[in-house]
N, C-alpha and C positions, 0 to 999 in steps of 0.2 A: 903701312901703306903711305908710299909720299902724297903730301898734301896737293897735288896738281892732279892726283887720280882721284884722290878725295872730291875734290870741287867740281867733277869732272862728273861723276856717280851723284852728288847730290842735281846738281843740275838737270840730268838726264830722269834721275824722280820727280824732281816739280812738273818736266814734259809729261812724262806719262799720266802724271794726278788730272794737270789741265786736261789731257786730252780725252780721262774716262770722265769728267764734269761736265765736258763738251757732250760726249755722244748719249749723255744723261739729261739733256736739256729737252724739256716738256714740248710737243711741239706747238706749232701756231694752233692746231684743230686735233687736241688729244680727243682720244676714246674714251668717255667715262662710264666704266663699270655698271650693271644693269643695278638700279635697284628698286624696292618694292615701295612704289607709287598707291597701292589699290588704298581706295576712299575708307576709313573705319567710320561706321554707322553710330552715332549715337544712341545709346539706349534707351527706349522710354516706357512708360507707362500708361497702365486703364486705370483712369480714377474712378472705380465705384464706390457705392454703400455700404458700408460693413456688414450690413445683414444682408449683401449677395453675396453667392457662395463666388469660388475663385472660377474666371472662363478658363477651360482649355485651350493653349495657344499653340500654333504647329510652328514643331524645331525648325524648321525651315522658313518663318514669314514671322520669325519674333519682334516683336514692337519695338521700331527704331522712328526717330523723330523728321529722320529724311523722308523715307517711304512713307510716311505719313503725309507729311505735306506734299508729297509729287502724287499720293492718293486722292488728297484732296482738290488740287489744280485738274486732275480729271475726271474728279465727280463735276466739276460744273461746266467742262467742255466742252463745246459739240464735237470735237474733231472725232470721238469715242462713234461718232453715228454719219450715216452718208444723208441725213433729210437734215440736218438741224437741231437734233434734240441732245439732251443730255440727259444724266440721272437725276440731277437735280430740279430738272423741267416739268420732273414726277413727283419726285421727292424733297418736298420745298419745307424748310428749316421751319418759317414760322407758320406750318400745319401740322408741327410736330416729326418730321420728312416725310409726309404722304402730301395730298393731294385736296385740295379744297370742295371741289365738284367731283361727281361720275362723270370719269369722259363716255361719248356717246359711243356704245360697244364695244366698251371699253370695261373689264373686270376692275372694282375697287381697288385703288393701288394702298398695297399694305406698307405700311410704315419702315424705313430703315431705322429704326431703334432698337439697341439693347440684344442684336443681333449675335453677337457675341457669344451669348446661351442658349444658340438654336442651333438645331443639327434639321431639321424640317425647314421648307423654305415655301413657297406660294402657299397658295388657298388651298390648292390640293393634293400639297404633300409629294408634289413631282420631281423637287429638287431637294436633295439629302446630302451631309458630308459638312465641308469646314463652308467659312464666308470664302473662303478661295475659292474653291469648286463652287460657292452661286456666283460670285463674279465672271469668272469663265463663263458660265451660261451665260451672264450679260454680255459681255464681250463680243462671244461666238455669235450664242443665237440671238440674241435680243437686239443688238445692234450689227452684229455684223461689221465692226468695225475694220475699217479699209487699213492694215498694218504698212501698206509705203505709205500712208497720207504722216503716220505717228512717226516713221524712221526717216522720214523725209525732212521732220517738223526741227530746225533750230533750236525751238523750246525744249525737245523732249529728248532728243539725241541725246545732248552730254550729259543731260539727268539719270536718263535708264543706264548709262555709260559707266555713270560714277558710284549709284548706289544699287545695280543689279551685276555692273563688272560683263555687260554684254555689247556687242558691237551691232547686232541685231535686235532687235525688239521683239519678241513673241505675245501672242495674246496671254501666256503664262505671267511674263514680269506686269504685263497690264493690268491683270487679275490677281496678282499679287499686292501691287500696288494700291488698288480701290478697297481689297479685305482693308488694309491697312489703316484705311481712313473710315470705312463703316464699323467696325471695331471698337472705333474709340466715338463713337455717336452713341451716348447715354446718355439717359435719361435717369438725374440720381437726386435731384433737391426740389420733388414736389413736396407740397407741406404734408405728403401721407410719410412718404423718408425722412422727412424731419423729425413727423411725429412716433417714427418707429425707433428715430435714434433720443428721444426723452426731451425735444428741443422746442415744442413747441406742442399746443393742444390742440384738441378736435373741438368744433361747436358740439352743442347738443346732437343736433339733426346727422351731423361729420358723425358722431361716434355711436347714434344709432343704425346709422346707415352700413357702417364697418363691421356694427356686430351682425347686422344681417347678413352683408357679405361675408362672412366668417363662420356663419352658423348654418344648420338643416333651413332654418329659416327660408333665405333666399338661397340659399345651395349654390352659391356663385364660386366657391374656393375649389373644389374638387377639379374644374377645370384650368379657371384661371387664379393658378398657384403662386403664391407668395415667395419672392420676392418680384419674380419678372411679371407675374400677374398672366401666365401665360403657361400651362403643363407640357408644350408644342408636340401634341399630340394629335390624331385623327379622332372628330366624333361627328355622330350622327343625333341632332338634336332637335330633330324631328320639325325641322323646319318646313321640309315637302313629305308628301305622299305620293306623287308622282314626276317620274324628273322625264317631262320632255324636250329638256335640254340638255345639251352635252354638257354646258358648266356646271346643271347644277345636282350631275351624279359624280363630282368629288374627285374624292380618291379614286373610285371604280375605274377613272379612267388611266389610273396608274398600274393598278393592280387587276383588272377585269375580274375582279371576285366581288361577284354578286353584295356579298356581307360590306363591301365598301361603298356602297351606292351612299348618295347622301354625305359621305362623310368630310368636315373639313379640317382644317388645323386651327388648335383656338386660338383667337385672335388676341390680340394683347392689348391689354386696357389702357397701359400708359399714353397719358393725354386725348385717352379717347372720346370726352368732351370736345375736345376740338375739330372733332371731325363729323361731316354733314351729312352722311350713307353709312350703313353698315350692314352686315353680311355680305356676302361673296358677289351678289349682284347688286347691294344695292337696296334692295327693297325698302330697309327700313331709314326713315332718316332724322330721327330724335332718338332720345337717351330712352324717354317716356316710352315710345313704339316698341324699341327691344326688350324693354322690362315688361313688357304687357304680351310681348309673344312667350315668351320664360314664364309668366305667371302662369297663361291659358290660354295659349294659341297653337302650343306643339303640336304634329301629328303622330299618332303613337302607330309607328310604323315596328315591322320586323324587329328590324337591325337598330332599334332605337337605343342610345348609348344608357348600357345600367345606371348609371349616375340620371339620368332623367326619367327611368323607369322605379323608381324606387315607391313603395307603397303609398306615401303619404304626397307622391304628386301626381297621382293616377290623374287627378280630377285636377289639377293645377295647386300653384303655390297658396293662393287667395290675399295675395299681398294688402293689405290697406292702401288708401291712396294716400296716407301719411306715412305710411312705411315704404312705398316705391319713392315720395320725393326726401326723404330719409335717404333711401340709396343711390340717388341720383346725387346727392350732396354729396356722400363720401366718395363716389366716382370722380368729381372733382376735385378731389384732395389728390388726385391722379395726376393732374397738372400741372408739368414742370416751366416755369414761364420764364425761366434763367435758360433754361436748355434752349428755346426756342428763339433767343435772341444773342444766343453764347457765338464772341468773336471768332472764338480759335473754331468752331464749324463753318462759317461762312465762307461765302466763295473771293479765293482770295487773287482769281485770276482781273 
């Protein structure tokens, strides 16, 4: 080939190279490719006791440290309610998360503690299933929470956005969100946990008081079982002999079977020194009062729970009055006084 065709043919390849460079040129406002933006939730954990057994956690609301804390910002905010209140209004940290006084017609507010191990939820056994399904009740029925006032909220938008991956807000991720933060409310370093992990000892009076709660003696374990101090079951402990009130026939009013009159869910003793009423209405309001109706005050009705009909309590326990403040002492080994001022619960709005 003469070299004048030669230079001819190369020349005319450099045009073409430029000209596919050219139409390869990025432009001002490229399109870029979709890609997966969604938020990965860190994973966290329940710090309990070793001698509690492991809770059940649902595959779907597993323990992440975001939902956690967006739990927690609306356990303490009213926006959850259309008057003002929040959960925490109720459930106040250093009363253990209950309530200092009876509000006036107002049923004892039970503790948010240690909740984790329950599948029974109020006084009367009305609410069953995970903490999801009792926060839903909260949600729905108890507050009645206004859903545009929370989709509407700047705060809470890109939060339910980023770690529920929804554009709407339902009372579900709401309710999902609050399990998340009552969940992890435990109550695990009273000196009784300490003393059950070899860390520390009982006084005298602490370790007679525990054998009685442990023993036929005071008969206090069959109910409220070790470790959560609570079996969260229905009994009838012969509190009344006639319920002229609707509160205070129980369960019946969940189940209308006669054999549930009376009945309540045991209450859970953690930190129950700290609290100034006890039973479902109230009535009693010292440690001393309760121990004295357990001794020899029951009604020995029907349906009275076996555990309270047992032969040697026909006529009552006959406790000493050195063996009731014996057990009054070791109820205060109950008392977690780390939980009740612990940072990571507090209200962090």
């Amino acid at each position: 080939m003469k070299p004048k065709y030669t230079t001819i043919l190369f020349l005319l390849a450099l045009f073409l190279i430029a000209s596919t460079h050219a139409c390869k040129k990025k432009p001002d406002n490229p399109i870029v490719p979709p890609t997966d933006t969604l938020y990965t939730l860190t994973p966290d954990t329940l710090i309990y006791p070793p001698h509690f057994p492991a809770p059940e956690l649902p595959a779907d609301n597993m323990p992440a440290k975001e939902r956690y804390q967006l739990g927690r910002m609306l356990y303490y905010d009213t926006i959850l309610s259309n008057d003002g209140r929040a959960c925490a209004g109720c459930h106040i940290q250093n009363y253990g998360f209950s309530a200092p006084a009876l509000y006036k017609n107002v049923m004892p507010v039970l503790p948010h503690e240690n909740l984790a191990w329950y599948k029974n939820f109020m006084w009367d056994g009305s609410k069953t299933g995970t903490l999801e399904d009792l926060m839903l009740f909260e949600v729905t029925d108890f507050f009645g929470t206004d859903l545009s006032k929370i989709n509407a909220s700047t705060k809470y938008k890109p939060l339910f956005k980023k770690y529920f991956r929804v554009d709407n807000i339902t009372r579900k991720e709401i309710a999902y969100a609050l399990a998340q933060y009552v969940r992890k409310i435990i109550t695990r370093q009273s000196k009784y946990d300490l003393y059950m992990q070899g860390l520390v000892s009982l006084t005298p009076d602490e370790y007679y008081g525990y054998r009685i709660f442990f023993t036929e003696t005071g008969d206090c374990f069959h109910c409220h079982s070790n470790p959560v101090m609570s079996d969260n079951q229905m009994h009838n402990t012969g509190l009344d002999s006639l319920y002229t009130k609707d509160a205070d026939k129980g369960y019946f009013n969940v189940t209308g079977n006669t054999n549930d009159l009376g009945k309540f869910r045991t209450a859970n003793l953690r930190n129950v020194a700290q609290r100034n009423y006890y039973m479902h209405d109230g009535r009693f309001t010292t440690l001393q009062q309760v121990i004295d109706f357990y001794d020899h005050g029951m009604h020995k009705v029907n349906n009275l729970d076996p555990i309270m009909a047992l032969p040697f309590k026909t006529d009552g326990l006959h406790l000493t009055d050195l063996q009731k403040t014996q057990l009054i002492a070791f109820l205060k080994t109950l008392t977690d006084t780390t939980f009740v001022t612990d940072p990571t619960l507090s209200n962090p709005n």
